[in-house]
N, C-alpha and C positions, 0 to 999 in steps of 0.2 A: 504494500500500500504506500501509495507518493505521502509523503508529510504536504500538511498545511501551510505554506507559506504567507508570512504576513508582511511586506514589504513596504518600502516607498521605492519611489522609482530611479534612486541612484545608487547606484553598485556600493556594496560593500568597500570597495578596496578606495573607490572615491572617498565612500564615507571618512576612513581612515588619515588617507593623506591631507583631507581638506582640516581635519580635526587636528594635526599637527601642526599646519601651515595656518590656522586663521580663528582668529579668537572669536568671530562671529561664529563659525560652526560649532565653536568648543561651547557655546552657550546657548546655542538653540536648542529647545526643547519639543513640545508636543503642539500637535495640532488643535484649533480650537475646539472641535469637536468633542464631547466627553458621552464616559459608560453611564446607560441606566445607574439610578439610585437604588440601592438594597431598600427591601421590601419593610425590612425590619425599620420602625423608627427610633431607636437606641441606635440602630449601622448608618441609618440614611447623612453620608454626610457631602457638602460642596468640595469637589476635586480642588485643588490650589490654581490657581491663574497661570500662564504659561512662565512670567516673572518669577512667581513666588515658587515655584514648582522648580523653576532654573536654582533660587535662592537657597532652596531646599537641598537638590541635589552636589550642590557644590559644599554646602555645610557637611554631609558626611564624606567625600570624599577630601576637606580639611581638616576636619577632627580626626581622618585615618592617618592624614600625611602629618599635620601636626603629631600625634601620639607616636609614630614608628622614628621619625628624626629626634623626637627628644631621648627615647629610648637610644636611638642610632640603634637601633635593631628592630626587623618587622618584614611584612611583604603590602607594602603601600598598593602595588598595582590594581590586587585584585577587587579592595573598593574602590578606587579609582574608576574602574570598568562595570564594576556592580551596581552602582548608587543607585540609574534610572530605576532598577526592576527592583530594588530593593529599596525605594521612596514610594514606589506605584503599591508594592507589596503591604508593607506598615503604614503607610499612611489612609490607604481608599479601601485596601481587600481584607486584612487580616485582622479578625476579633482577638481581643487581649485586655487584661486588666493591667497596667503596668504597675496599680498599687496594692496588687493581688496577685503577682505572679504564679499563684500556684489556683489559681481558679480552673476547673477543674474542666468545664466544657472550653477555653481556649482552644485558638487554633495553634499549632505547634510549628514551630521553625529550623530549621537544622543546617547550620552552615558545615556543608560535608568538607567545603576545600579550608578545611580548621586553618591553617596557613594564614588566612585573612582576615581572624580575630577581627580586628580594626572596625571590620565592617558591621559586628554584630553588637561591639561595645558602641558605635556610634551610633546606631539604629536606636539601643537601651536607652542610652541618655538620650538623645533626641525626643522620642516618645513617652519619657517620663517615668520612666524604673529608676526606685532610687538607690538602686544595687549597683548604678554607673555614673557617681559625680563626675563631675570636670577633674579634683582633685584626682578619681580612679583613672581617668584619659591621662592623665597628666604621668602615672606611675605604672603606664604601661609596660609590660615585661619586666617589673621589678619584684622583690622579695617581697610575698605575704600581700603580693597586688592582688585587688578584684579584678584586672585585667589583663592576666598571664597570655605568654605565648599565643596558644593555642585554645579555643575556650573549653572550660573544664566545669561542667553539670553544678560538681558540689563548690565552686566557689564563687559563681554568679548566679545569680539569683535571675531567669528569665532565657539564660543558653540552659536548655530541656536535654544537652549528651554533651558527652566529650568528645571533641573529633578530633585531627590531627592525623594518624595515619591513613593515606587516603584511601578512599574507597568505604571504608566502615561508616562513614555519617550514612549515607545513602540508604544504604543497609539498617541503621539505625531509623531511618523515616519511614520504612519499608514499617519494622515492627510497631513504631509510633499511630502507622494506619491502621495496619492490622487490629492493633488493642480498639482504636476508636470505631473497623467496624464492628468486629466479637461482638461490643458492649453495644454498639446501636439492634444489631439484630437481635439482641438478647432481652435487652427492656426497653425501646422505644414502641410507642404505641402510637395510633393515628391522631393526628394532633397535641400528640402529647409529645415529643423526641425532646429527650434529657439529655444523648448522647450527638452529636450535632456538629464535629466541628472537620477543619482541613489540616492536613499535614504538607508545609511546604520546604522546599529543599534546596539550597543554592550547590553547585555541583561544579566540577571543574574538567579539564582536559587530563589531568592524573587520577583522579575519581575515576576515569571511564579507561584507564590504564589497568586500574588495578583489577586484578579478575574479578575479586569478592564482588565487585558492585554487578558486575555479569549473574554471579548467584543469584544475589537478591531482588535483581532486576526483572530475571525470566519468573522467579515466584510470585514477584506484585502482579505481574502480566497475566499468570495461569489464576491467581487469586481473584485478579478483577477490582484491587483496592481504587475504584473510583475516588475517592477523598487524597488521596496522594496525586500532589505537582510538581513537578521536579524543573529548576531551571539550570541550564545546560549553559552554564557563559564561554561559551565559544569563543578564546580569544588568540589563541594557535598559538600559545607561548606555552613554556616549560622553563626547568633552571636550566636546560642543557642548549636553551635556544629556540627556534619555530619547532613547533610540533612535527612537521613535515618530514623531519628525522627520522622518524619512528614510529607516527600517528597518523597516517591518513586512511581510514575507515571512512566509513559513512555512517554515523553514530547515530542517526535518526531512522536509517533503515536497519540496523538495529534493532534500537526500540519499537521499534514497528513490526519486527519478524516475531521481539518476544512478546505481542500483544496491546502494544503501549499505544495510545493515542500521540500524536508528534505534531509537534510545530515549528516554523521556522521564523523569527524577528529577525530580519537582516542585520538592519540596525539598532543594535541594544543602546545605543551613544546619545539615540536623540527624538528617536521612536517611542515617545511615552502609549500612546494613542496605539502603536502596533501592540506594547506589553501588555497593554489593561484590554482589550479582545483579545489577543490571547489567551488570558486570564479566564474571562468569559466562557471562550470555546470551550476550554480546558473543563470548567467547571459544568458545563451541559454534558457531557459526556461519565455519567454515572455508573458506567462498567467497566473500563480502562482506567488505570493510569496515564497521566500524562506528562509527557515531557515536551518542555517549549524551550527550544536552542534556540538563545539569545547570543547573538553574534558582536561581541566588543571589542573597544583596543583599550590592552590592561593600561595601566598608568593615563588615562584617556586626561586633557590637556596641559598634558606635561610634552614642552616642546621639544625637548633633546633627546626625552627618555621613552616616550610612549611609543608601544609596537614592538616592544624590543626586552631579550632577558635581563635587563639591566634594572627596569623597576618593577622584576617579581620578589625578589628576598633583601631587599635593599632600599636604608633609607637614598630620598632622594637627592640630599646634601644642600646645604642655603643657596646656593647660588640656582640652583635648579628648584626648590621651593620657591624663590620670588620671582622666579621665572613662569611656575605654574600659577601661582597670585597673577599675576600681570594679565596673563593669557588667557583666566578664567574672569579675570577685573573683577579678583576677589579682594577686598580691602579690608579685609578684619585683619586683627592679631590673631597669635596661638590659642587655640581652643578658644577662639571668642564667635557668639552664636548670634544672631540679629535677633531680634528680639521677633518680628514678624515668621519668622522660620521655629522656633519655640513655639510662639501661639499659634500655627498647623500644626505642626507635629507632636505635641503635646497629647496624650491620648488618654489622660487619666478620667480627667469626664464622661469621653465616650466610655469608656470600661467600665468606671463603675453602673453606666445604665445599660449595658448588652449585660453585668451579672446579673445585675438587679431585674431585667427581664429572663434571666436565664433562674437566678432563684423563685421568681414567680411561677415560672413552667412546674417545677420540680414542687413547690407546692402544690399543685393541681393536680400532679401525679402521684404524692404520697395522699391525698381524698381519693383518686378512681381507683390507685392500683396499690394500695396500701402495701400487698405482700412482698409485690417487685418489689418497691420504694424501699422496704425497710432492706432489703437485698442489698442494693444499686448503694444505699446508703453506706452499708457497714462494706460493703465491695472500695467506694474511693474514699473512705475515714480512713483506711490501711491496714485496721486494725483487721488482728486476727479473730473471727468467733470464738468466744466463752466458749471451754473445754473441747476444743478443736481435737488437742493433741492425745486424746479418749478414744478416739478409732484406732492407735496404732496396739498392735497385739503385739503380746509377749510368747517368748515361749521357754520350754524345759528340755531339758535332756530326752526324756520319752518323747518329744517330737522330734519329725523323720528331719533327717539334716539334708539338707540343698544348697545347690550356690545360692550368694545371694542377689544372684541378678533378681532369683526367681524370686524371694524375701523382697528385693526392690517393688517386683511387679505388684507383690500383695502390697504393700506401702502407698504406692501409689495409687492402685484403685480403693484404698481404702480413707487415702487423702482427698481424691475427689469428691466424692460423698459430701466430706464438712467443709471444703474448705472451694467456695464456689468461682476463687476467680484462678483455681490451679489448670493451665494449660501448659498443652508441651509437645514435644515428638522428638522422631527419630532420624537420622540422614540414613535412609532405605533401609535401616536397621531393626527397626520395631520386634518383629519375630526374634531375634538373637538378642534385643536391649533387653525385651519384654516390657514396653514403654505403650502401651495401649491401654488405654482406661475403657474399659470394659462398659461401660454406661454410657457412652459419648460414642458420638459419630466422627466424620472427617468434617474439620474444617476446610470447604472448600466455596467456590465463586456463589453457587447455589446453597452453599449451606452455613452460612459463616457463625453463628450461633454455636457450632458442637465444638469441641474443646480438644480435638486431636490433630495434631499439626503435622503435616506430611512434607519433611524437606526434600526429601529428593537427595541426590547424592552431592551436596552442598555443605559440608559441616562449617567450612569459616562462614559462609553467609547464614549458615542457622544460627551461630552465636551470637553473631553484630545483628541480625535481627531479635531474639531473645533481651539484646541489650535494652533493644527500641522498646521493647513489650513492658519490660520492669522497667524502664524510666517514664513510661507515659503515668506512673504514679497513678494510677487508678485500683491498686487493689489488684492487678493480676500478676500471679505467681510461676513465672516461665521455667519449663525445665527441657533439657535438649539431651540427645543422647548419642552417643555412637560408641566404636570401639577406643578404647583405653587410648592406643597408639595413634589412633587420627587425631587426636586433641593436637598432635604435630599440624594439623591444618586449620586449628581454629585458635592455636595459642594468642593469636593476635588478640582475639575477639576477647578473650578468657581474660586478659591483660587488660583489656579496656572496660572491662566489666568490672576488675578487681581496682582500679585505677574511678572509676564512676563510682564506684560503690552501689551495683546494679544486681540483685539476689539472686542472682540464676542459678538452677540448681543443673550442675553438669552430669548426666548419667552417663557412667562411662564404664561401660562392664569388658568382660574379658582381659583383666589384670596384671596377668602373668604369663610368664613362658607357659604356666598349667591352662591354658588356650590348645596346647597342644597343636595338632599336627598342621596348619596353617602356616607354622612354622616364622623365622627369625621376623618377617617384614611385617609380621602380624604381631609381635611378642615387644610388650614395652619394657624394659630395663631402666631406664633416667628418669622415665616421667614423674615419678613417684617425687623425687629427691627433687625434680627441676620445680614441679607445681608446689612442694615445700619451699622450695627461696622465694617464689613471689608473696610478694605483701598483700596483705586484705585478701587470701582465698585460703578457705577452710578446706583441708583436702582430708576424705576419712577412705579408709581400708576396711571396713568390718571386718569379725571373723565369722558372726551367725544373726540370726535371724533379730534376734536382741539390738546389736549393734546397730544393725542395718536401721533398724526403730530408732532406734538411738542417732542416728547421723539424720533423718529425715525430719527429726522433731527443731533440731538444732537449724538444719536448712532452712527448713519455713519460720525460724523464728529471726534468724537473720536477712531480716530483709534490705541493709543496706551494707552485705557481704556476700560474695559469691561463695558459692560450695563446688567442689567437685568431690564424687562420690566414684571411686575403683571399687568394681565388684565382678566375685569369678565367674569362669563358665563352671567351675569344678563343683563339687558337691561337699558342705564342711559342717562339722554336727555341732549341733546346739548346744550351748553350757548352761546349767545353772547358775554359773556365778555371773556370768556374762549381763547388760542390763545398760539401759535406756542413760540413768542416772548415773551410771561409769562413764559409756561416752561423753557425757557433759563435761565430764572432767577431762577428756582428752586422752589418759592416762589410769589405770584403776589394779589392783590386785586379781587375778581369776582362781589364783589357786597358790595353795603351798603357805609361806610363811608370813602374816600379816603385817599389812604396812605399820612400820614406825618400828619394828621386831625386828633384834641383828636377825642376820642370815648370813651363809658364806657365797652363796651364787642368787643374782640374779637373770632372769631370762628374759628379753623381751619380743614379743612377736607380735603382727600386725595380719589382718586376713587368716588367709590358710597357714598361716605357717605360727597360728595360735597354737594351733592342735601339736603341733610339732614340739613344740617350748614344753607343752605340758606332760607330755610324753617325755620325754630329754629330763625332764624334772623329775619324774617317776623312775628311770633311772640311776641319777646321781642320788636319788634319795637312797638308793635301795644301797649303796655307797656309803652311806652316812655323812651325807651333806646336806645341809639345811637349804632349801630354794623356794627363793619365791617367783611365779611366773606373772608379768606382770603386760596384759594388752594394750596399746597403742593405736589408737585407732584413729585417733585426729593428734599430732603434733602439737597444731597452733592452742588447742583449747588447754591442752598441757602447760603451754608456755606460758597462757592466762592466770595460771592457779598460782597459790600464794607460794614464796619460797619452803615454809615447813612443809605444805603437801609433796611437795615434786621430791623432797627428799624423804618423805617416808615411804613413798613410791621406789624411786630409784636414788640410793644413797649413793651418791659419788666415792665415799670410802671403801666401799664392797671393791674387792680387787678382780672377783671375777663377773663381768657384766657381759654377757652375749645378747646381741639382739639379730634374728632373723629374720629377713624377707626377700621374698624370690624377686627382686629389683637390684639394682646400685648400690653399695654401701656407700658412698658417698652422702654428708649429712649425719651420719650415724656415730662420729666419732664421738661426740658433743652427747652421746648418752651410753654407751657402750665401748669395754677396752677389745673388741671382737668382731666381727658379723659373717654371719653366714647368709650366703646371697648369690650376685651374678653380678660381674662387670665387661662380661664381652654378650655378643649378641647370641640368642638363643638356636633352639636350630627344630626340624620339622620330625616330630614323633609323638607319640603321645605321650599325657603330661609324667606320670609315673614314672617311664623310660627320660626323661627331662632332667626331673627332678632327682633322678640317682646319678644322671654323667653330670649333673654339675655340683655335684655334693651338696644339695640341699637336704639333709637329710637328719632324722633324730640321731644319729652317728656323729652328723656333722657338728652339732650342737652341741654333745655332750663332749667330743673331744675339743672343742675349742675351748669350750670352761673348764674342762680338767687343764689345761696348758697354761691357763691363767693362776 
């Protein structure tokens, strides 16, 4: 299908050269012509004059250039080139409260080309979030700034993710729509819609490099997220130079092949009137996604430097700053704002009457539909339901022991049940994740309401869309799955989860070389010990059905921490000592000598290779050595516990300390003088046959702590 083109009638490339040569083009704006008025009267508001609209656009491409030169670090170009679509965007199309940032039916924003920060803090202040003073412009990319690098979720109030590496925002918009349509097919009613808003997306020429956004891209398209716009700023630069190097696709047929609705602005530089119909089209088109390539020149009337890799990662330097003053006949000082460019863009009034019509709604609908209401309610409060964590089952020794993928599967359809905003899936995994919730259907284009997410064989773009889902902060609780060892393709996403502080619960089963005969490219060894060094993710190992209880209750109660959850394919029997309240602790006794009690050896073992410790124990006892065997199942919550616990746990004086697991001993030195484990790659047999060539073994165990 041809994309929509919305043009004027001079060439692109004219546009360009004439916008470097002549400060009349650098300032022309839009046609008189303007878009319909929103129907809503809290939205209905008068477009800005062609003047004031110029005055506009050049206020945030100042406040960017101003903020990256005093820093003397930044990427100025890309508001430079962005303003028009991103003044037409906040100021005419996008509902927002700026003194309510976290109001809950806003429309959401995501600058994926994270790089151009500049653009998104200038947008804040401008519109009246007071998360972005002058004083915050002013301390860009500095220490314990509201206006870092890169924008980052938890410390601006109003940027909805973290973006930066590129390709994940996009990804992240992707999930942002998804949450908003779930929730609209779920409790909106005829005249009544609670859930209501758009997800839009400023996106770049390295966003459409990186694969990931290919993932998330072909899933918006088979999904149908009508409420996702993505603008496409086409400006054929990169750090290495023109695009031409190494990009020339056709990115609109593309998005076209994967479903998408496409548009073409020639001119993003001075086509206000081409953006806002675009806007339009985009917005009639209720079953696609859409993307509208908006074609600019980055550093746009900067006279020396525009067009060129020189003002993407680089202040513009004074003599080329009042060179772009001059050119734009922009006469302010440093972050100084005209006072007529303030009072448009200023959005606090209108915001607070689009909630204040949006709380009216939601009144209306806790009288017709009380039950949803009280639902939908306790769904975007965050809060968990009163005694949620009452479905999760315990168990004893006299029950039959199984992996605990299998333990997972019951956990999780036993979580759906209480906990109504828990969705998730698998990348083609489900039958091996065992990640199907039993009560729910496929979330798909026709069925957006069921709660089972089908990614396809996409893990990094399941995870940066998962991110999207837990940031739209509405009460839903994402969870994704594949094998242990692909988490190597979505580490990115996992990172930026742990980095956002976004709860995703990773299901990551088949753990160990005991995957067996799939053999080495299938079998994880580091992961273990790598997803231990990153910060803010809770990584648990269970050994049985207890644990697995135990790592689930902990997931969903962190909700502004990522979990990843290793679980086997193997089959490992239930303990009675084993229990909910030990995982909590990180760390717990299972058997042998009680904590805070000398002993001469202790053991400690994580997953399957519990069973192993305890066995090895029963050994040296029979020895006449006193042991305590002590399970490990999350690290990090260990690390949380007070200093007396961890040493009545594992007393650093004890000389002989083994601890076992079929991964890396790398990490392990810091709690054991030993380990029995794997540090080359595993190999194709089954697990039992595995686990003896590489001496994993109750033999192994015992003579290591005899040696100590």
């Amino acid at each position: 299908m041809a994309p929509i083109v919305t043009s004027r009638s001079s060439s692109l490339s004219a546009a360009r050269s004439s916008a470097v040569r002549s400060v009349r083009s650098a300032r022309g704006v839009a046609r008189s012509s303007r878009s319909s008025p929103r129907v809503s009267a809290a939205t209905t508001i008068a477009p800005a004059s062609t003047e004031l609209a110029t005055q506009c656009i050049n206020a945030i491409r100042f406040l960017a250039i101003d903020g990256v030169e005093k820093a003397n670090s930044g990427h100025p170009g890309l508001p430079m080139g962005c303003a028009p679509m991103s003044f037409i965007l906040w100021d005419e199309v996008m509902k927002f409260n700026p003194k309510n940032p976290d109001w809950f039916n806003r429309d959401r924003f995501v600058l994926s080309a994270g790089h151009g920060s500049m653009l998104i803090y200038s947008m804040l202040h401008l519109t009246g979030y007071d998360s972005v003073a002058k004083e915050d412009l002013m301390s860009f990319r500095q220490l314990d700034s509201k206006t870092p690098g890169h924008p980052e979720n938890f410390m601006t109030a109003g940027c909805e993710v973290t973006t930066g590496p590129l390709g994940q925002g996009i990804c992240n918009a992707v999930g942002l729509a998804l949450a908003e349509a779930h929730l609209a097919a779920r409790f909106n009613k005829p005249g009544c819609e609670v859930v209501d808003h758009y997800t839009y997306c400023i996106m770049g020429d390295g966003c459409n490099m990186e694969g990931v956004s290919g993932e998330a891209a072909s899933l918006a398209g088979h999904w149908g997220l009508g409420k996702l716009i993505v603008f496409y700023d086409d400006n054929k630069i990169s750090i290495d130079g023109h695009t031409d190097i190494s990009f020339t696709e056709d990115v609109s047929a593309r998005y076209a092949a994967y479903g998408w609705h496409t548009q073409h602005v020639e001119d993003g530089n001075t086509d206000l009137e081409g953006i806002r119909k675009a806007i339009e089209e985009a917005k009639k088109v209720t079953d696609k996604p859409s993307l509208i390539k908006v074609s600019t020149i980055i550093g746009y009337g900067s006279p020396n430097k525009a067009d060129s890799h020189d003002v993407h990662g680089a202040a513009l330097g004074p003599d080329e700053v009042a060179a772009t003053r001059a050119n734009l006949n922009w006469n302010y000082s440093e972050f100084e704002v005209p006072e007529e460019v303030s009072g448009q863009m200023d959005k606090s009034e209108k915001g607070a009457a689009l909630e204040a019509e949006w709380e009216a709604t939601l009144a209306k609908y806790e009288k017709e539909f009380p039950e949803d209401a009280k639902v939908f309610k306790q769904l975007i409060s965050r809060e968990l339901p009163a005694g949620w964590e009452k479905c999760l089952p315990t168990y004893t020794s006299e029950d039959k022991g199984i992996a605990t993928r299998l333990h997972s599967q019951t956990m999780l359809n036993a979580l759906c049940e209480v906990l109504p905003g828990f969705i998730g899936g698998s990348a083609d995994l489900a039958p091996s994740n065992m990640t199907l919730m039993k009560a729910h259907g496929d979330f798909q284009k026709d069925s957006p309401a069921e709660r089972n997410l089908r990614f396809g064989v996409r893990e990094h773009g399941m995870g940066a869309i998962c991110n999207g889902i837990a940031l739209h902060n509405s009460g839903l609780i994402p969870y994704c799955a594949t094998f242990f060892i692909f988490t190597d393709y979505m580490r990115g996403a996992m990172r930026v989860a742990a980095l956002s502080e976004a709860g995703v619960i990773h299901v990551m089963t088949h753990d160990s070389i005991g995957l067996g005969e799939d053999g080495p490219t299938h079998q994880p060894i580091e992961h273990l010990a790598s997803f231990r060094c990153m910060p803010n993710m809770l990584v648990f190992r269970p050994c049985d059905g207890n644990e697995t209880a135990g790592a689930y209750k902990v997931a969903v109660e962190r909700r502004n921490m990522p979990s990843t959850l290793a679980l086997s394919r193997q089959g490992m029997p239930n303990m009675d000592t084993t229990s909910i309240a030990g995982v909590e602790k990180g760390a717990y006794v299972v058997y042998g000598v009680a904590a805070g009690e000398s002993c001469d050896v202790i053991l400690i073992g994580t997953g399957s290779e519990v069973e192993m410790c305890v066995d090895a124990a029963k050994e040296l006892e029979g020895e006449g050595k006193k042991v305590r065997v002590v399970s490990m199942p999350c690290v990090e919550l260990f690390e949380e516990q007070s200093a007396d616990y961890k040493k009545s746990v594992i007393d650093p004086s004890v000389s002989a300390i083994v601890s076992c697991e079929a991964a890396s001993s790398f990490g392990w030195g810091a709690y054991s003088n030993a380990h029995v484990g794997i540090d080359g790659f595993g190999a194709s047999a089954p697990a039992p046959a595995l686990y003896k060539k590489f001496g994993i073994t109750v033999e192994a165990v015992v003579a290591a702590a005899k040696s100590l």
